[in-house]
C-alpha positions in Angstrom: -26.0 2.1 -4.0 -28.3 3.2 -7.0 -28.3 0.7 -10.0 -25.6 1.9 -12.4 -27.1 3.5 -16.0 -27.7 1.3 -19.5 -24.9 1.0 -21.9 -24.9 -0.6 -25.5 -24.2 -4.3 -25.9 -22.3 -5.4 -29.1 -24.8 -8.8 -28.6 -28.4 -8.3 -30.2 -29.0 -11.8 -29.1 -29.0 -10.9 -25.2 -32.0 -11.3 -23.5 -33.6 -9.1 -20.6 -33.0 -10.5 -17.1 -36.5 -9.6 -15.9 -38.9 -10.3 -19.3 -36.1 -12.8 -21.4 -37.4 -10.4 -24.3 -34.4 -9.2 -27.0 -32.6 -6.0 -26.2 -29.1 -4.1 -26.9 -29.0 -2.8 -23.6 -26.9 -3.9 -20.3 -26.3 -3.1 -17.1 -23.1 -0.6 -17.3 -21.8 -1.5 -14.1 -20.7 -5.0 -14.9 -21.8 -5.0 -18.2 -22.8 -9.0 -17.8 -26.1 -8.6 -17.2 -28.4 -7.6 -20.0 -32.2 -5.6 -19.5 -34.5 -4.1 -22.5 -35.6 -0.7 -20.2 -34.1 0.9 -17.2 -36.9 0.5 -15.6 -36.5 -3.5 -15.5 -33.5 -2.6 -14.6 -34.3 -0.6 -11.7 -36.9 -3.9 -11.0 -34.4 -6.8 -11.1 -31.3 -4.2 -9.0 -32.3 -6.3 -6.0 -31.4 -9.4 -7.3 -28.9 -8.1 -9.2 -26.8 -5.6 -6.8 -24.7 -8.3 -4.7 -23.3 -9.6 -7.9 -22.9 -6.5 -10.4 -19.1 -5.9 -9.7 -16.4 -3.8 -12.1 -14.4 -7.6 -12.3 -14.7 -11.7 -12.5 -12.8 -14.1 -10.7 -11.3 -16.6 -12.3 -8.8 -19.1 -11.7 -5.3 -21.2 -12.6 -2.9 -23.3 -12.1 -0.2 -20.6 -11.7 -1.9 -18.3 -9.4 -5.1 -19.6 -8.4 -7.7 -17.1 -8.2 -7.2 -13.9 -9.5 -9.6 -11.0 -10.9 -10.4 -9.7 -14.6 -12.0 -6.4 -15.2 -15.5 -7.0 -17.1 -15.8 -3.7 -19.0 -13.3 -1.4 -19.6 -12.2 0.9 -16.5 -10.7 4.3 -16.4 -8.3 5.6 -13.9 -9.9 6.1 -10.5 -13.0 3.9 -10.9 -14.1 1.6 -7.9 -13.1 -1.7 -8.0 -14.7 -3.1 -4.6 -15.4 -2.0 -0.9 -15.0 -4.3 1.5 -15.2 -4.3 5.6 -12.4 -6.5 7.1 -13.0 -9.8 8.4 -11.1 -8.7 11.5 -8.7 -6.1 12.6 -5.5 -7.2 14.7 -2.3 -6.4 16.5 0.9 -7.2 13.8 3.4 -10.2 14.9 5.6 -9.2 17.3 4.0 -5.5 17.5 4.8 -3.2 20.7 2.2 -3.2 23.5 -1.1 -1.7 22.3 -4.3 -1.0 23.0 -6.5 -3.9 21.5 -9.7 -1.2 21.3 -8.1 1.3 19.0 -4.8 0.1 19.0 -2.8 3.2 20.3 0.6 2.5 21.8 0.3 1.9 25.6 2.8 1.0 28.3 0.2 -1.9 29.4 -0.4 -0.2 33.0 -4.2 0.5 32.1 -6.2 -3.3 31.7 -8.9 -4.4 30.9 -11.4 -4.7 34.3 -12.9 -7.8 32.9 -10.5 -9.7 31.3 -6.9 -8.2 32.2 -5.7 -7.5 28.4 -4.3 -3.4 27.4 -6.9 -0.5 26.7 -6.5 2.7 26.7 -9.7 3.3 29.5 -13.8 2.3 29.7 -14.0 3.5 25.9 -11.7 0.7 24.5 -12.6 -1.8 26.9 -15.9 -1.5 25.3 -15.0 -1.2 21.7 -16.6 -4.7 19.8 -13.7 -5.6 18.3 -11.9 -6.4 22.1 -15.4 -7.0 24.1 -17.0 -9.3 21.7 -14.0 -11.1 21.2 -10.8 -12.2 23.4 -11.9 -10.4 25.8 -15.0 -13.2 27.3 -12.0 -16.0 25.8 -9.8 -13.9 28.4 -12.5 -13.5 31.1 -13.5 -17.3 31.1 -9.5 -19.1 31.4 -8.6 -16.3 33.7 -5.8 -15.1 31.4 -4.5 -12.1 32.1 -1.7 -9.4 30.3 2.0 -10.3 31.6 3.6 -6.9 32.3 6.9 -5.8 30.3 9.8 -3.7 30.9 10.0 -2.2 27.5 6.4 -1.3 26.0 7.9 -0.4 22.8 9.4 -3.9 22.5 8.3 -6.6 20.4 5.1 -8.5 22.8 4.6 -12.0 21.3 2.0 -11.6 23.8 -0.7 -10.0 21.5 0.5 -12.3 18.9 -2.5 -14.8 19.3 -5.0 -12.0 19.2 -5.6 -11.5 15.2 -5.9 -14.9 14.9 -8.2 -15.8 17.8 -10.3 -13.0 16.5 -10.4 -14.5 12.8 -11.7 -17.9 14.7 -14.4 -16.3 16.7 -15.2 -14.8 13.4 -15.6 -18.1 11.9 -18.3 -19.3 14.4 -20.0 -16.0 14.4 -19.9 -15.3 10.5 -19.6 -18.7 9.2 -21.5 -17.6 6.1 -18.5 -15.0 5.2 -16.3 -17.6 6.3 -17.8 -20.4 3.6 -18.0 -17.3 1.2 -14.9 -15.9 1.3 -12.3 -16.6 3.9 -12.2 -20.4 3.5 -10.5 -20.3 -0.4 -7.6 -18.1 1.4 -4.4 -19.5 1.0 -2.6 -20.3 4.3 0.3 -22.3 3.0 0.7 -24.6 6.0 2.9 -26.7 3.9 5.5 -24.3 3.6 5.2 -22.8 6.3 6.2 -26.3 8.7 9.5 -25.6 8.4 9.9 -21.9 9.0 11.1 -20.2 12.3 7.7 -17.8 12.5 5.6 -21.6 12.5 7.4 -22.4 15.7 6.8 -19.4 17.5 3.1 -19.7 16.1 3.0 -23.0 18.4 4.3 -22.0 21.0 2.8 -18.1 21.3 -0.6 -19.0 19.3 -1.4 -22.2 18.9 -0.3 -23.6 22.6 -1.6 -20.4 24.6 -4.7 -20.8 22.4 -5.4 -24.5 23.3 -3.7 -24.9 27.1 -3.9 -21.5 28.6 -7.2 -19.8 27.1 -9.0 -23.8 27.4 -10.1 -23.8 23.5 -8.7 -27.4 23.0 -12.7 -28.6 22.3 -13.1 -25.3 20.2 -10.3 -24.9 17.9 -7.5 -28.1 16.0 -4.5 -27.5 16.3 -4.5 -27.5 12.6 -7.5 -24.9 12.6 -5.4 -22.4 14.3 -2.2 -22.6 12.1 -4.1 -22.1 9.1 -6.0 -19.1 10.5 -2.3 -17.6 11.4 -1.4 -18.9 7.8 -4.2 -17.0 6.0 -3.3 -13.6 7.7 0.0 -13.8 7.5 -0.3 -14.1 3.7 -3.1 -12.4 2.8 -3.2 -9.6 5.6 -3.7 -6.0 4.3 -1.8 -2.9 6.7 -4.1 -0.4 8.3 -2.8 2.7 9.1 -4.5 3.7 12.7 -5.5 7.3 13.2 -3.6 6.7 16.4 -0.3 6.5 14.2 0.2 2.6 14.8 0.1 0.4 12.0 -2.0 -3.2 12.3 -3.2 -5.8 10.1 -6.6 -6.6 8.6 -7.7 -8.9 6.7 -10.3 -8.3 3.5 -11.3 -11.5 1.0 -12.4 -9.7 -1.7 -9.1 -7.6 -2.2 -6.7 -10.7 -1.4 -8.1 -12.1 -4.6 -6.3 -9.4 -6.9 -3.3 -11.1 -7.9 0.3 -9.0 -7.2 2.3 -7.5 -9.9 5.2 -5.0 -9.0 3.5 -2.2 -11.1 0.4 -2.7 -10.2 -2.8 -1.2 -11.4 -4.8 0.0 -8.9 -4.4 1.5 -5.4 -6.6 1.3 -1.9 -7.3 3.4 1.2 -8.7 1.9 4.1 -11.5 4.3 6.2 -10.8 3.9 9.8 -14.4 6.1 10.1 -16.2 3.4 8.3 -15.4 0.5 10.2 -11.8 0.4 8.5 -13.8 -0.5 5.5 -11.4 -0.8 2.3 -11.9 1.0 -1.3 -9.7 -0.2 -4.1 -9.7 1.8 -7.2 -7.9 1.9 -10.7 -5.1 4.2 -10.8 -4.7 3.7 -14.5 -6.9 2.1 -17.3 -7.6 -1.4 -17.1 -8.8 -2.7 -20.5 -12.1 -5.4 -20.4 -10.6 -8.7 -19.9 -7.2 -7.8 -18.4 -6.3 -8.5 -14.7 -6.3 -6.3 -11.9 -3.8 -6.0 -10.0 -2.6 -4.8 -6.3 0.8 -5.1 -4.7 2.2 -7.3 -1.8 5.5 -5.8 -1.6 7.5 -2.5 -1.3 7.7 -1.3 -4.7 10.3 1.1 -4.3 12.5 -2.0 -3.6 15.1 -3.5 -6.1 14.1 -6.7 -8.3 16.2 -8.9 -5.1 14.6 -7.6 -2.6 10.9 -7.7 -3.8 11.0 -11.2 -5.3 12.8 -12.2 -1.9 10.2 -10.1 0.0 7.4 -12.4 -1.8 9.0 -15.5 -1.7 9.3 -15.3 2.1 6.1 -14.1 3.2 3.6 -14.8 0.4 4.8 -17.9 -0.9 5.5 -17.6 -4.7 7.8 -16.2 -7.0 7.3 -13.0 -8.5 7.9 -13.5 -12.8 6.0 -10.1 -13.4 7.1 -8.2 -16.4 8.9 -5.8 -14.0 11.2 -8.5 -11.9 12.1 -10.3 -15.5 13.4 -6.8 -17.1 17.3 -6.6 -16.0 16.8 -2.8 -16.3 13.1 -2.6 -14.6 11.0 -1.3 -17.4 14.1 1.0 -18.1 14.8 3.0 -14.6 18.0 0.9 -13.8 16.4 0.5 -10.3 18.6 -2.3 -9.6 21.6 -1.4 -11.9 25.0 -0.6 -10.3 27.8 1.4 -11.8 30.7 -0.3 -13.1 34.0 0.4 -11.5 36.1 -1.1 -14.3 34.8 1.5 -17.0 33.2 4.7 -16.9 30.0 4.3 -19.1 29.0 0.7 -17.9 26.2 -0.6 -15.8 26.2 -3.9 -14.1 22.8 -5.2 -14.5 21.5 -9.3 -13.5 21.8 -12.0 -16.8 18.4 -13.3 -15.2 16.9 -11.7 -12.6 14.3 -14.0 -11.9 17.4 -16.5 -10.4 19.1 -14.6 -6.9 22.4 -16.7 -7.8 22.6 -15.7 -11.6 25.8 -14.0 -12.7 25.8 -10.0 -12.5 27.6 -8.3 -15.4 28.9 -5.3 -17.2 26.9 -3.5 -19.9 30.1 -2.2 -21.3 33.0 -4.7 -20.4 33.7 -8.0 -18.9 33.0 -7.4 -16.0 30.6 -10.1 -14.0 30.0 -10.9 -10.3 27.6 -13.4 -8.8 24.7 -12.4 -7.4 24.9 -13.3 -3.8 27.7 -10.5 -3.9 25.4 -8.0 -5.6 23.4 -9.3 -2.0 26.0 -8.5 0.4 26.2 -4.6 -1.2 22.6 -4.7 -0.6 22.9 -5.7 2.8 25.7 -3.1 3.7 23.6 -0.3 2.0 20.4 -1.5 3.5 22.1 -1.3 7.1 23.2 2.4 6.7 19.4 2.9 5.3 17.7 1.5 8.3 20.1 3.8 10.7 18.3 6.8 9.5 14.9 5.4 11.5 16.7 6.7 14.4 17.3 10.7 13.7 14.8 13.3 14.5 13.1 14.7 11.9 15.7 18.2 13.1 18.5 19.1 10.0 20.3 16.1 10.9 17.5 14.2 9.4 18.1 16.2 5.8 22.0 15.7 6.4 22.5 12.3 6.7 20.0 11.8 3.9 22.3 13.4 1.7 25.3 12.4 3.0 24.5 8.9 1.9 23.3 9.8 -1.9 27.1 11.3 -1.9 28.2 8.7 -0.5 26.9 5.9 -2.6 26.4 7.9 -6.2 29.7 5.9 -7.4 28.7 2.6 -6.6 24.6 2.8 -7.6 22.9 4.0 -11.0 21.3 7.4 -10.3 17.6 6.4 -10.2 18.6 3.2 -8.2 16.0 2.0 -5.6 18.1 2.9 -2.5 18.4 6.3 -4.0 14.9 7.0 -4.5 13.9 5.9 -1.1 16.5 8.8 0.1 15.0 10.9 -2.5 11.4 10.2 -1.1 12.6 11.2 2.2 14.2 14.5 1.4 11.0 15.1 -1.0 9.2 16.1 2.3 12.3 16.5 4.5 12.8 19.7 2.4 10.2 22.2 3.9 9.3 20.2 7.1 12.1 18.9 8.9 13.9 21.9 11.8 15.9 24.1 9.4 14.9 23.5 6.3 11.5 25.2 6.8 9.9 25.9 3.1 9.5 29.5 3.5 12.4 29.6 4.8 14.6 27.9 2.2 16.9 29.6 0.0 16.9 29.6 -3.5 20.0 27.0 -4.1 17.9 24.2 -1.5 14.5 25.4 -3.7 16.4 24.0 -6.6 17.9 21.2 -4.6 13.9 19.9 -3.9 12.6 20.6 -7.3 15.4 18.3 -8.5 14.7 15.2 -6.4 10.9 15.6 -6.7 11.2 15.2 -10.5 13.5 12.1 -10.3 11.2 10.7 -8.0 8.3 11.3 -10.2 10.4 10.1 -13.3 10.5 6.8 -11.6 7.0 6.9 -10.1 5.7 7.6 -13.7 7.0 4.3 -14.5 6.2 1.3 -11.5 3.3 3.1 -9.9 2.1 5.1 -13.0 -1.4 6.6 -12.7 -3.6 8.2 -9.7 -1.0 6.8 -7.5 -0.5 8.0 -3.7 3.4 8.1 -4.5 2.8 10.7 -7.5 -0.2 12.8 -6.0 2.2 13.2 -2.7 5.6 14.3 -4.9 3.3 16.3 -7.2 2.0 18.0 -4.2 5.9 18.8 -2.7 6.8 20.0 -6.3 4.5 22.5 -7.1 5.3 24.4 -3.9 9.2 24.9 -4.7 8.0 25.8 -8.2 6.1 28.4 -7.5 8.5 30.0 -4.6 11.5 29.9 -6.6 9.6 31.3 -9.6 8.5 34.4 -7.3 12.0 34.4 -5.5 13.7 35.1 -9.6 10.9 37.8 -10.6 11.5 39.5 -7.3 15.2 39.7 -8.1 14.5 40.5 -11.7 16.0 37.3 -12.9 12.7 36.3 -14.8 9.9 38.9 -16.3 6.3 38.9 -16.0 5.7 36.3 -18.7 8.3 33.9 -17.2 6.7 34.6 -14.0 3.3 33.3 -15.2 5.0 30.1 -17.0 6.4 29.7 -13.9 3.0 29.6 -12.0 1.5 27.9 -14.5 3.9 25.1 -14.0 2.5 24.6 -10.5 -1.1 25.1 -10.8 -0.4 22.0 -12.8 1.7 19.4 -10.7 -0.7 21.1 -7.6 -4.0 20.3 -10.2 -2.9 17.2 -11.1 -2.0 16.2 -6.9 -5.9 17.4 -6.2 -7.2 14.7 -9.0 -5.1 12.0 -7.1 -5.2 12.7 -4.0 -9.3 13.6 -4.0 -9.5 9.8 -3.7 -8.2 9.4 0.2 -10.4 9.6 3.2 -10.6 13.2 4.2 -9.1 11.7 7.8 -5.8 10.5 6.3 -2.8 12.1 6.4 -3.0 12.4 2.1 -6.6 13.4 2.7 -5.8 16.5 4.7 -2.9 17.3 2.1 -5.8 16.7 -0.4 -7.9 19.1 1.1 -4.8 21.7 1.6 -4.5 21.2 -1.4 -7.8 22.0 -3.3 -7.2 25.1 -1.1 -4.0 26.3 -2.0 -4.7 25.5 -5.9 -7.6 28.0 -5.4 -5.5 30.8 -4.5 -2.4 30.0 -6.7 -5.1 30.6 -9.4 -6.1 33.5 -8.2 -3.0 34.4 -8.3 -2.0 34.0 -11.8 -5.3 35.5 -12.9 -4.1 38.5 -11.0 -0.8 39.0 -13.5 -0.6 41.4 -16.3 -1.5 39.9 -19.6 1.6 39.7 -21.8 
């Protein structure tokens, strides 16, 4: 990394870092740092590199450390890059290879140490060979066959966190730096069900069956499952399995349900992290990420949170009744026509639910139990193909629950997500292919996506540069589809196209920001491509 150029300070009183002489010059990386010529500059980067970052860590009572941006930041500027302390299976994942953590049916071991790989190639990957695998090896431990690899394995449970203590003894500089000040809430954690199975599947096999007992407390080993279990980032495999990984640096940004910055993780570079802006973070405010599913309603989230990270969400988002004005939590009222039944406080699960319009009120657990019913029918579609059925029963529930939800309700957007890309992949519903009623039908639900996107992951977000991509393409087909029937003329025609060079533009300048082997980067590059030509194609209209 080159040493970032001068900018202006507003203090004439700052003094050079390499000759202490007066200057109104600083580094414009970090912009705490202050140097009279860029050529002392260039002399003190060495010193200076490890510590010139975008943001400051700071720290209270409420959330404990958290980050503030030192200069001001615009939209899809670098926060950090990190590598992960380690990489590891998920809780309760399904059998996997522990090199590159493909999906296996656990038939093909490890030869020294017995564990699941997919051949020599994994076996030898560091992250298994340099790590459980000698533990393994040594206490004679081998891999207890299952009947159902797709299953749940508590067997790789102790894995990620054995691999996070052998990191401690061979890293204990990163661990003293970084990893130590991680939150593992062992406290409130005693009492919970996933504590005892952390005993028994982690802590015990740790201890008895791999011999660690002189290695690793008892203590040690909770608060290593603690720290990843709160702090733990998901990395998307290029394998198409999903694993956890844990990265210091990022886990310090404190969580707000619109947050202000986004990450990609490079499986290329050693699954190294990037975290940029995704809109403009003003000097001095906070950055924030997200440790929740933000296209979840206000109970869910905070319940999300309070279950697996430990605190309760009071973000500006979770204490508006009407989230910031989507109504993503709202319900229609069935006692009058116009009214919505929004929380009295939705920072209390219990508090009393009630009518906009009448009298109406119901306590929030029932408000839960609706949740609960329409969460079920939700978690049946997992289990169609991606064939027509796939598009059908997606739209069979929206029908089925526009009465009871407000129309840009959570539960409806995550249908509306689905059926964003649905519409022009799924077996039937080809794009080419589609007719001019179902064009309509996707440019419809991509633009209420995007009118909620706009609002709780506003910015360069993946969720708006993936539904401005699946909107410009409907666009510009049904725009051609009407000229070609003589419904629109050439003018409209180019207004049309117009319309989509934008949203497709606009899903290029978002989505230029993922790694070129994810499945947005590929879009990304499809993109840039197809933006090419759809200009060439306007270019090519008569001028009006």
């Amino acid at each position: 990394m080159a040493s970032p150029d001068l900018s202006e300070t507003s203090n004439a009183r700052d003094l050079c870092a390499l000759c202490k002489q007066p200057t109104k010059h600083q580094c414009g990386g970090c912009e705490t740092v202050a140097y009279c010529s860029g050529e002392h500059q260039k002399e003190h980067w060495n010193q200076h590199k490890d510590k010139c970052k975008t943001y400051k860590i700071l720290t209270n009572d409420k959330v404990g450390r958290y980050a503030v941006a030192t200069r001001n930041l615009e939209p899809g500027e670098q926060v950090l890059s990190e590598l992960p302390v380690v990489i590891g299976p998920k809780p309760d994942t399904y059998v996997m290879c522990l090199g590159c953590y493909a999906p296996v049916d656990g038939s093909t071991l490890c030869s020294r140490c017995g564990w699941p790989v997919c051949g020599p190639k994994c076996e030898d990957a560091p992250c298994h060979a340099e790590a459980e695998c000698p533990v393994f090896r040594s206490a004679r431990v081998r891999f207890q066959p299952v009947e159902n690899c797709m299953d749940a394995c508590p067997q790789l449970n102790c894995i990620a966190p054995l691999r996070l203590l052998l990191a401690k003894e061979s890293n204990p500089e990163r661990w003293e730096s970084e990893v130590k000040f991680m939150e593992g809430h062992n406290e409130e954690r005693r009492e919970t069900p996933i504590w005892k199975n952390n005993q028994i599947n982690v802590v015990e096999y740790l201890r008895s069956a791999c011999k660690l007992t002189n290695r690793f407390e008892e203590d040690l080993i909770h608060t290593a499952c603690g720290i990843l279990d709160v702090n733990s980032f998901e990395v998307r495999c290029p394998s198409g399995s999903t694993v956890q990984g844990l990265y210091p640096q990022t886990a310090i940004m404190s969580h707000n349900c619109v947050p202000n910055t986004s990450h990609c993780i490079v499986s290329t570079e050693g699954n190294r992290l990037i975290l940029r802006t995704t809109v403009k973070v003003e000097k001095g405010s906070e950055i924030h990420t997200t440790y929740t599913h933000t296209l979840n309603p206000t109970l869910l989230r905070r319940d999300h949170l309070k279950q697996s990270k430990f605190f309760d969400c009071t973000c500006f988002r979770c204490s508006d009744p009407t989230e910031l004005g989507t109504n993503f939590s709202s319900l229609k009222c069935n006692k009058c026509d116009p009214g919505l039944i929004v929380s009295s406080d939705p920072l209390d699960s219990l508090a009393q639910w009630k009518c906009t319009h009448c009298e109406f009120s119901t306590p929030g657990c029932a408000i839960n139990k609706v949740y609960s019913v329409i969460q079920s029918d939700l978690d049946q579609l997992e289990y169609v193909d991606m064939g027509a059925e796939a598009v059908e029963n997606r739209e069979a529930l929206l029908r089925k629950y526009r009465s009871v939800l407000h129309p840009k309700h959570a539960f409806l957007t995550i249908l509306r997500c689905s059926l964003s890309q649905l519409y022009g992949r799924a077996e039937g519903y080809v794009l080419e292919d589609l007719p001019d009623i179902l064009l309509e039908r996707k440019i419809e639900i991509c633009k209420d996506v995007l009118s909620v996107a706009d609002v709780i992951e506003p910015g360069l977000s993946r969720l708006r540069g993936m539904t401005l991509y699946e909107l410009h393409a409907p666009v510009m087909l049904f725009a051609r589809s009407q000229w070609r029937y003589k419904e629109i003329d050439d003018k409209k025609l180019r207004v049309r196209l117009e319309e989509a060079e934008k949203y497709l533009s606009e899903a290029v300048a978002i989505l230029k920001f993922e790694h070129p082997s994810s499945p947005e980067g590929i879009i990304a590059a499809i993109s840039q491509q197809s933006l090419q030509k759809l200009r060439e194609s306007i270019e090519s209209l008569p001028q009006s």
